[in-house]
C-alpha positions as CSV (number, residue, x, y, z in Angstrom):
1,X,-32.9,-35.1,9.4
2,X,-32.2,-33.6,13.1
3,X,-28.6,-32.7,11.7
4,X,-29.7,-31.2,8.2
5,X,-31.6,-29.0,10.5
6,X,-28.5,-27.8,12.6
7,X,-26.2,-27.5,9.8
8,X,-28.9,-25.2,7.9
9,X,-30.6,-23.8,10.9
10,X,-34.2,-22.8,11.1
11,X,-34.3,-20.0,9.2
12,X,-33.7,-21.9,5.8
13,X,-35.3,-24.9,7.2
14,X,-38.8,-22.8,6.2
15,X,-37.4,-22.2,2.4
16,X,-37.8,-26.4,2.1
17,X,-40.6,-26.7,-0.5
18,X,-41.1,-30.5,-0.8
19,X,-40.0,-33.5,1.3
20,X,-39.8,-37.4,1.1
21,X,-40.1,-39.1,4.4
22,X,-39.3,-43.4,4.3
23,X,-40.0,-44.7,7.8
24,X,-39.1,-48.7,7.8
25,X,-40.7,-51.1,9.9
26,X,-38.3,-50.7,12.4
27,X,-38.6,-47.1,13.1
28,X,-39.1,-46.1,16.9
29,X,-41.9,-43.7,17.3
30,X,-39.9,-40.6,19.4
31,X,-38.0,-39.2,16.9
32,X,-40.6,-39.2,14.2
33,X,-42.9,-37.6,16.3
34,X,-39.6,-35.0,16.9
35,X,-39.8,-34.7,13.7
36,X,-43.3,-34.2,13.0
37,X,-43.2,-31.2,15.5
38,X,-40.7,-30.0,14.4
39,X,-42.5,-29.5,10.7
40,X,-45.7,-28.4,12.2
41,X,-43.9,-25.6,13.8
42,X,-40.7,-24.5,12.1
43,X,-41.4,-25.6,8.1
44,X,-43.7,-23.1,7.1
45,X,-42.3,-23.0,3.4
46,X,-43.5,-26.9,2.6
47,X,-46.1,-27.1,0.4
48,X,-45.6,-31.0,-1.0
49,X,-44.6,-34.1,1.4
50,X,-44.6,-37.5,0.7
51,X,-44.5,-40.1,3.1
52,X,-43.9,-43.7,3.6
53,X,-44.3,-46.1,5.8
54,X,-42.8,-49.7,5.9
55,X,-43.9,-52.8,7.3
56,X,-43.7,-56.4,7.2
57,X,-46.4,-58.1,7.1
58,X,-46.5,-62.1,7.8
59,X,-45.7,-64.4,11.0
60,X,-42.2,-62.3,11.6
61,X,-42.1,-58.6,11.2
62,X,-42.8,-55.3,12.3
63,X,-46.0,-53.6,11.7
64,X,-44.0,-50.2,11.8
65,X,-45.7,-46.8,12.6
66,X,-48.2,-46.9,9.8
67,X,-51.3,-47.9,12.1
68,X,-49.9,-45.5,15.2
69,X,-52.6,-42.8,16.4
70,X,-49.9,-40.7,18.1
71,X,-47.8,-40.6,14.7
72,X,-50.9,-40.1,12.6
73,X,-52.2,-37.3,14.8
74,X,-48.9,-35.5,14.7
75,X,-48.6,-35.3,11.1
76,X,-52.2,-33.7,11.0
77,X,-50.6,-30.6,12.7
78,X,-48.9,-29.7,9.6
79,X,-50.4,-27.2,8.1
80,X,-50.4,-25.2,4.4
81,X,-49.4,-28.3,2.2
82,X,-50.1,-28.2,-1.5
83,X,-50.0,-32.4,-2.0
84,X,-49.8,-34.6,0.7
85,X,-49.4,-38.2,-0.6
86,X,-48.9,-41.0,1.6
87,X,-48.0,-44.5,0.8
88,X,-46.4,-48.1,2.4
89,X,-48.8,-48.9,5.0
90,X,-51.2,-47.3,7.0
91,X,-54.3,-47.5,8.7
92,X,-57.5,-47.4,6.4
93,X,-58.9,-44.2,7.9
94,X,-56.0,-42.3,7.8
95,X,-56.3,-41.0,4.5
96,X,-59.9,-39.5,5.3
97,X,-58.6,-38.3,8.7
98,X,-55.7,-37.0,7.3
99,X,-57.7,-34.5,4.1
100,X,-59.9,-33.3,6.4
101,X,-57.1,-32.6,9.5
102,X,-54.7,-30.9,7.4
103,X,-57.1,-29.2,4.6
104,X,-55.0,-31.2,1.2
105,X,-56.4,-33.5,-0.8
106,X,-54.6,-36.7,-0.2
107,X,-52.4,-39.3,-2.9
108,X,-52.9,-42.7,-1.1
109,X,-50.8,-45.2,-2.5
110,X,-51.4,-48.8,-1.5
111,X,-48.3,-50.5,-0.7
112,X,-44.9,-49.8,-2.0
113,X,-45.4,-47.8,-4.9
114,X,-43.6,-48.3,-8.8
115,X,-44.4,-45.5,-11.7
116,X,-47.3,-47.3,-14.0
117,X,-45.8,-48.1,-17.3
118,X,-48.3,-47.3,-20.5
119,X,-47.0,-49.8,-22.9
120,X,-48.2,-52.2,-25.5
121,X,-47.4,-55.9,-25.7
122,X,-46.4,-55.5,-29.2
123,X,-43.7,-52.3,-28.0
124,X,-41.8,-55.0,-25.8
125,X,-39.2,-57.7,-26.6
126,X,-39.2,-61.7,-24.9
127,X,-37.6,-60.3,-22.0
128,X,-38.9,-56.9,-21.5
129,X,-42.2,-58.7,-21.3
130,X,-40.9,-61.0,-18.7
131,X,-39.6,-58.3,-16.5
132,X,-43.1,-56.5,-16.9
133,X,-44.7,-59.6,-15.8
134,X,-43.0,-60.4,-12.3
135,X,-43.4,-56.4,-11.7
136,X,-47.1,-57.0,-12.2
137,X,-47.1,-60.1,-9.9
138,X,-44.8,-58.3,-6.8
139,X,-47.7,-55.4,-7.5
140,X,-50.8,-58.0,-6.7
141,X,-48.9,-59.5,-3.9
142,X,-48.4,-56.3,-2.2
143,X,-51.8,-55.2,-2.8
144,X,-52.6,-58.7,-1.1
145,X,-50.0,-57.6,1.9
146,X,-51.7,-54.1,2.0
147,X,-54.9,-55.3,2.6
148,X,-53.9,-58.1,5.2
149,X,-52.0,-55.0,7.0
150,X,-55.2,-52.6,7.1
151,X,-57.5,-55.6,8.4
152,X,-58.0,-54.4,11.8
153,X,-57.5,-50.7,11.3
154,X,-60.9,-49.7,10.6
155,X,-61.5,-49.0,14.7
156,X,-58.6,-46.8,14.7
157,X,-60.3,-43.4,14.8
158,X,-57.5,-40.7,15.3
C-alpha cells in the first residue's frame, strides 16, 4: 500500500473511493496503524472500506490484530465513509464502537465471509448439492471459530 501511495502521490491518493483491506493473522501492528494514519489524514475521497481481519483460532495460531485497541482506535479516526463493513475477526464491541466513532452504520460479517446463494434443492444437480453442503458446513464451523475468538473480548472497551 505504502508504494501505491508513492507511485500515485497524495494528491490522487484522495480521488480513492473504496478500499479492501485483508490483514492475516500474522500481520504486525506498526504498519497498519501507518496505514490507518495515513487514511485518517490524506484519503479524504473514501467513502466505502472493507476490512478484514484473519486469525487462527485453536491450540497453534495467531489471534491477529482483530482484538487490538490501538488498531481499532486508529481506524475510528477515519472520517466521512459511506459503508464501513468489517469482517474476519474482531472484538465483539468493535462494531458498536466503531458506528458511533466514525458516524457509518456498520456491515459486521462473522468470520470469513462467502456471497449467500438463493437457490432451491430442486435447481441443483447430485453434485452441485454436495458442493452446497460442505460450503454450508465450513460456514457453521467458522461461525463456531468466530465465536470461540470473541470469547473474552467483551472487556475490551476502546
Amino acid at each position: 500500500m505504502f508504494r501505491l501511495i508513492a507511485q500515485i502521490g497524495f494528491v490522487n491518493f484522495k480521488l480513492i473511493k473504496t478500499l479492501r483491506i485483508w490483514m492475516p493473522h500474522t500481520a504486525e501492528l506498526s504498519p497498519w496503524l501507518q496505514l490507518l494514519d495515513i487514511l485518517a489524514e490524506e484519503a479524504s475521497g473514501l467513502r466505502c472500506l472493507q476490512l478484514g481481519w484473519g486469525a487462527y483460532v485453536g491450540k497453534i495460531g495467531g489471534r491477529g490484530l482483530g482484538d487490538n485497541l490501538d488498531f481499532v482506535r486508529a481506524l475510528g479516526k477515519i472520517q466521512g465513509l459511506e459503508k464501513l463493513v468489517i469482517e474476519g475477526f474482531y472484538a465483539k464491541n468493535w462494531p458498536a464502537y466503531l458506528e458511533e466513532r466514525m458516524g457509518v452504520r456498520v456491515r459486521a460479517i462473522c468470520g470469513r465471509s462467502r456471497e449467500k446463494r438463493e437457490f432451491r434443492a430442486r435447481d441443483l444437480n447430485d453434485a452441485e448439492l454436495e458442493v452446497e453442503k460442505s460450503i454450508r458446513k465450513m460456514d457453521n464451523r467458522e461461525l463456531r471459530e468466530f465465536r470461540e475468538y470473541q470469547q473474552g473480548t467483551e472487556d475490551l472497551i476502546p
